[in-house]
Structure formats: C-alpha cells, structure tokens
C-alpha positions, 0 to 999 in steps of 0.5 A, spaced: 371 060 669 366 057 672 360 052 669 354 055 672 356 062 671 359 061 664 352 056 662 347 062 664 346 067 657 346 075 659 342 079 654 345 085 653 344 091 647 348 093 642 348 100 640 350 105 636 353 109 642 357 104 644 361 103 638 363 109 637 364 110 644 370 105 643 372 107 635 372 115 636 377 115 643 381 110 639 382 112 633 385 118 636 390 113 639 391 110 633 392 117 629 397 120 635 401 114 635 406 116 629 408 122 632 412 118 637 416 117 630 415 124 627 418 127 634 424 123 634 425 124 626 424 132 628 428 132 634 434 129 631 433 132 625 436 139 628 443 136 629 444 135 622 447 128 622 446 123 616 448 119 620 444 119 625 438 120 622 439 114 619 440 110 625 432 114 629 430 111 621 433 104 622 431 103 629 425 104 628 424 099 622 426 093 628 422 097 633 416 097 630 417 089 627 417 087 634 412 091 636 407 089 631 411 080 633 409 082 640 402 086 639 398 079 640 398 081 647 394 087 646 389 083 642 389 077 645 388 080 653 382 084 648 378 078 647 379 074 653 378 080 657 372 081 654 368 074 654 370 074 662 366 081 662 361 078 658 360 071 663 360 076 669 366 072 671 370 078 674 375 074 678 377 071 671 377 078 668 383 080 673 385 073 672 386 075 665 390 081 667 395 078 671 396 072 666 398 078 661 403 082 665 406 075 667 408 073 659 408 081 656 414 082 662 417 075 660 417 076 653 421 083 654 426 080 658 426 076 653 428 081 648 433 084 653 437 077 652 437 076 645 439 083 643 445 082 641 444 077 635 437 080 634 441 086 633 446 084 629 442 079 625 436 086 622 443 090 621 446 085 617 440 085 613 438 093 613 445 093 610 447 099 612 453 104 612 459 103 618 457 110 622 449 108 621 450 101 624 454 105 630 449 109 633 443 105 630 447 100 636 447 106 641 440 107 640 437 100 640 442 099 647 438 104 650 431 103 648 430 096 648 431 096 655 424 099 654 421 093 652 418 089 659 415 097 660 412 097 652 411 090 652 406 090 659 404 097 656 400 093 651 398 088 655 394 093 660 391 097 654 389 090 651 385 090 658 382 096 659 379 096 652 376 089 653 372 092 658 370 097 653 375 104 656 377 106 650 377 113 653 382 110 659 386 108 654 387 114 649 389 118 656 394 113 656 396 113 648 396 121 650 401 121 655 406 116 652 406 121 646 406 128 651 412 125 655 417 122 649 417 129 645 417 133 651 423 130 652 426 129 646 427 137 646 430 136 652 434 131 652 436 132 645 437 139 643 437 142 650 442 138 653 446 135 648 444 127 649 443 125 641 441 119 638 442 116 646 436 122 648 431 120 644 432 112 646 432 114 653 426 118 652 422 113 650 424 109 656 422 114 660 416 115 656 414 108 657 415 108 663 410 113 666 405 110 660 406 105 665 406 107 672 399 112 668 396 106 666 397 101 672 394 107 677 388 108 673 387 100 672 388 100 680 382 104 680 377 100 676 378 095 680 378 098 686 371 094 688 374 088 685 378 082 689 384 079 686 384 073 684 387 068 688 395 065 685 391 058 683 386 062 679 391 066 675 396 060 675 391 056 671 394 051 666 389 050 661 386 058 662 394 059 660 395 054 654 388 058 652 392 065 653 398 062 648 394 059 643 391 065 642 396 069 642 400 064 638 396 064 631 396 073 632 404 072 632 403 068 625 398 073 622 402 079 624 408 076 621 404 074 615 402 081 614 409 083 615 411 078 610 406 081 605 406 089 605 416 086 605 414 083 599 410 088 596 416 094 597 420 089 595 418 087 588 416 095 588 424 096 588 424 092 582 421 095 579 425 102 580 427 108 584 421 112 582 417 107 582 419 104 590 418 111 591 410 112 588 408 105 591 411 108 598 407 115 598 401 112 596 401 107 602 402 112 606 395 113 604 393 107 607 397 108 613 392 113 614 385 109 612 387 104 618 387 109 623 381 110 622 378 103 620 382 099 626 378 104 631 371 100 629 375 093 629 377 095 636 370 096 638 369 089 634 373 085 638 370 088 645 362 087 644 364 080 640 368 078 645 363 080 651 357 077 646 361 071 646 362 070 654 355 073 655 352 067 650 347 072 647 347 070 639 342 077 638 349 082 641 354 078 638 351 079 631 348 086 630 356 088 634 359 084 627 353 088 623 354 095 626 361 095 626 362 092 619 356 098 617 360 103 620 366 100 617 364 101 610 362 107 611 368 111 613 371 106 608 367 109 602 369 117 606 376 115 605 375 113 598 372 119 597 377 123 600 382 120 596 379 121 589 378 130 591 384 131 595 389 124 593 393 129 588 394 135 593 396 129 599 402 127 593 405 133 593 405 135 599 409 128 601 414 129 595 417 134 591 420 130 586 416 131 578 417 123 577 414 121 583 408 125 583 407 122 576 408 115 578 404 116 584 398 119 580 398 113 575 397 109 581 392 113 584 386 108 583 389 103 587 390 107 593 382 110 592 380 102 592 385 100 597 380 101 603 374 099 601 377 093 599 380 092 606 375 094 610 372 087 611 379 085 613 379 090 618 373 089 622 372 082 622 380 082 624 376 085 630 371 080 630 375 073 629 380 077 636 374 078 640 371 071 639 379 068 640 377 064 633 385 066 631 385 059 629 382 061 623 384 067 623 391 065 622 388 060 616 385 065 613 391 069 613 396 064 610 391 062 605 390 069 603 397 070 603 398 064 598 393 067 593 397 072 594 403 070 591 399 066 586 396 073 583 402 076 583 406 071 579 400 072 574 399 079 574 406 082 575 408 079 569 403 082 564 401 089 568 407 090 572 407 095 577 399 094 576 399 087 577 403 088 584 397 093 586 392 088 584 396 081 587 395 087 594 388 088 592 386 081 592 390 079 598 387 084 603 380 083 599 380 076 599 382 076 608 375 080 608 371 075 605 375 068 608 373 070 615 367 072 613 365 066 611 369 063 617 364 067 621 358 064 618 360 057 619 362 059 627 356 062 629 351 057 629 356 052 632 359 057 638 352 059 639 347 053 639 339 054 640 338 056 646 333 059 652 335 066 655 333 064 661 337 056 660 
C-alpha cells in the first residue's frame, strides 16, 4: 500500500443504513445456506435407501468440516479488501482479489490430492456401516472435485462483501441454491443418477456460482486496472494474507473442537439426552443466521475504518453493530421463551425428547444473548486482521471451557454441560472486547484529519 496514501485519514460516516444494507442481504444468504443440505437430504430421500441416506449424511458431515477449515478465505479477504477500500488503494484492493483466488485454488487442489487419506481416515473414525462408507466414497469422489470452485467461491464473496456488496453476494448464495436443487431433481429422480446426482449437482452448482460471481466481479471493476504481477506477488502483503488466515483456521477449529466436544459428552449421557441437547442447538443454529448477518457488516466497516485511520467510524460501526446485535439477540431470545415448545415438536415426535428438550430450554433462551458479543466482535477482530488475538481469545475460552465443565458436569450433569458451553461462547465475547480496548488507542493514535 503506499505510504502516503495509507498516512492521509479519510472520514467517513458510519450509519444505521449502512449496517443493515450489509446484515439484511446476508442474513438471507445465511438463512438459504441449509437448503443445499435439505435439498440434497430430500432428494435422496425419495430412493428409499438407507444407506444412501446415510452417506448424503455423512459426507456432508466432512464437507462442512472442510468448508468451515477453508472459510478464512471468506473472512480473511473480507478484512483486508476492506481496509484497502478504506486506504483509497484500489490497486491493492485488486491485488487482494487475486492473492485470494491464487491460495483458494491451491488449497482445493490441495484437497483433491489428499482425498484419499482425508476420506479414509473421517470414515474411519464416523464408524459406519460397509454399504454407507461404499456410496459416502462415490459421493465424496465426485464432489470434491468442487473444492477449487467452493473454495475460489469463498474468496470472491469475501471480496464483494469487503467492498460492502452484500447484495451481489446474496445474488450469488441465491443461484448457488437455485441450481443445486433444480439439478438434484433432475439428475437424481429424473434420471436415475443417485447418490452420484447429487455430488455431481453440487459441482455444477458451484460452478455456475463461480462463473455468476467472477462476471459480476468483472463488472465492479470494470473502471478499475489490475494490478501489475509484482504487485500481486508481493512477499510481505502474502506472509500478511497467511498469517491472517492462519489464526482464522485455528479459531474455526477450536470452534469445531468446542461444539465435538459438546455433542460428545451429550452422548454420554444418553440417547435421549444426545437427542434433546441436538434439537435445542438446532436453535442456535437458527440465532446465528441472523446474528452473523451483523458481524458481516462488522467486519466491512471496521476494516474500512481501519484503512481509512478514522477512529470516529471505527467505533460507532463497533457501537451499531454490537447495539443491532444485541437486539436481535434479545428478539431471539424471546422468540424462544413463546414459541421454544411448538419449534420441539415440530423437530421430533419422540415424548422423551420432547420432555428432555423442554427441561433444557433455558439454555437454548440464553444462548444467543450470551453470544451475541462473540459474534460481533468475531466481525470486528476480522475486519481489523487482529486475528492474533482472536485465535488467543478462542484458545483461552476454550481452556475455561473445559475448565467449567470438568466442575460443573459432575454436580449438575447435563446442566453443567450447557453452562461450560454458556460460559465459553459468553467468555470469547467478553475477552475480545477487552482486546479491543487495548488495541484501539494503539492502532489509532491521536492524530489531525488533515495529517
């Protein structure tokens, strides 16, 4: 970036409008995501095969596992896509572009090598039956030639939400979903393709989600020139691009870690009780959509803060998203305390796990304003590229986690489980907000607008 561009502050107003221009769009992309997966499920459903039921069930399983490994280049090219916005360095913001289509095609090549022993060694541990782990390694064999496309897809959206297209993005998430289920009836049911249908359907969804994006991304830079080769090549601005997404990859794995651990200890337990904890999280499954809608808009006007060096924007984003957050955190909460019950039933039939689910019910009422701040400032911590201390805070959380539990889930059982959970998704919020404190007067130091 260069110096004197990058030592000039640009002021700029942060608004209301401009939040939910980017957490409005998104939370719709987020809500429509699962109906990939329920498509699939559906679809193959029809056939009557357990079997190969269970394999659309475990592959998918393994795809979101590398899915959420490789969404740092989502969130990565987010971040620094945006502070380039804010610098006014628009070289650099295409620079960042095809720095992040380089990795994300490297990484999903990556993959394709390394099926074999990444297949074999997630079967190995799902356990399954010898007719699921035959058709989950047909499925797997044809999608995962989708990885590059999936992969790359991540990287344009991350870009396009950076320079605050949200909307572009959920044109985007829009035909990824049209396409997959329009040819999964057709490739499954009409003609007859099966468990190899709906892998192949996911690769020609990707792919015209790509060939969708990059159009739309050729138009947005129409007026702009690409960057010369030594400028996208740069060493330093590349070590920056891995380290960023380096400490994402660790927090997104901690996470995993976290929520494994959970259904783990609640197998324990118990069939019925794995059972209740799995339809309650299905609620916080739901809160996330529409509280990672604000963080998205947190990471894009941080970020562009940050590059613009404008303290003022930086925090009222972090204030306006954090507000919005919790507000539709409370909404959530509320949602749950009316209508928790009815939303049980209709998940499970079971009389047990109905029982079960409502016993716990508190938990999954506190869940999303316990999180909420973990939420937004994820969003913040990404838009600022602080993912050094995000990772920290992650790992920390983690530890308290565990510590918690080891306490509480021998005096309150299942309780205790929730509360260890509570604490950790509550205690990430709280440590990051603290971090933001401390890095806020160091990353903007007293200046003149005009310096």
């Amino acid at each position: 970036m260069d110096s004197v561009a990058a030592a000039r502050i640009r002021p700029f107003a942060v608004s209301h409008r401009m939040v939910l221009a980017i957490a409005v769009p998104m939370t719709l992309a987020y809500v429509t995501t699962p109906l990939v997966g329920i498509s699939d499920t559906a679809v193959i459903g029809q056939l009557g095969d357990a079997a190969v039921l269970g394999a659309i069930a475990v592959g998918a399983v393994l795809f979101d596992f590398l899915g959420t490994t490789f969404n740092f280049l989502r969130m990565g090219t987010t971040g620094l896509t945006a502070q380039a916005l804010g610098a006014d360095d628009l070289a650099e913001v295409q620079a960042v572009l095809v720095r992040a289509l380089i990795v994300a095609a490297g990484a999903g090549l990556l993959v394709i090598v390394l099926q074999g022993p990444i297949l074999s060694a997630f079967l190995a541990l799902m356990g399954a039956s010898r007719e699921v782990d035959a058709a989950t390694r047909t499925y797997f064999g044809v999608r995962v030639l989708a990885s590059p496309l999936q992969f790359m897809n991540y990287a344009l959206l991350g870009w396009l939400l950076g320079l605050g297209r949200a909307a572009t993005g959920l044109a985007i998430q829009f035909v990824l979903c049209a396409v997959n289920v329009a040819l999964n009836i057709l490739l499954v049911l009409v003609w007859d393709f099966g468990v190899a249908g709906v892998a192949w359907a996911s690769v020609a969804a990707e792919a015209t989600a790509l060939i969708v994006a990059i159009l739309l991304v050729l138009r947005v830079s129409r007026t702009n020139a690409w960057p010369s080769w030594s400028r996208i090549s740069d060493k330093t601005q590349f070590l920056r691009m891995g380290s960023v997404n380096r400490d994402i990859m660790i927090r997104s794995i901690t996470l995993m870690v976290a929520f494994s651990f959970f259904t783990a200890q609640g197998a324990r337990t118990g069939d019925v009780t794995l059972a209740a904890n799995a339809v309650l999280m299905n609620f916080f499954m739901i809160c996330s959509f529409f509280l990672d809608g604000f963080a998205t808009a947190a990471e894009q006007l941080t970020g562009r803060a940050l590059g613009a060096r404008y303290r003022p924007a930086f925090e009222r984003a972090v204030r306006l998203c954090v507000g919005w957050g919790f507000a539709m955190a409370a909404i959530l909460s509320l949602a749950t305390i009316l209508g928790g019950g009815a939303l049980i039933d209709l998940i499970t039939t079971a009389p047990e796990v109905r029982e079960t689910a409502r016993h716990y019910m508190v938990w999954a009422i506190l869940m999303p304003l316990a999180g909420v701040l973990a939420f937004e400032m994820d969003g913040v911590f990404i838009g600022a590229t602080w993912t050094d201390d995000m990772r920290n805070m992650m790992l920390v959380s983690l530890a308290a986690y565990f510590a918690v539990w080891a306490v509480a889930h021998p005096l309150l059982g299942n309780h205790g489980l929730w509360l260890a959970l509570v604490t950790f998704v509550g205690l990430r919020g709280l440590t990051l907000l603290w971090r933001c404190r401390v890095r806020v007067p160091r990353t903007f130091p007293v200046q003149t607008e005009t310096q």
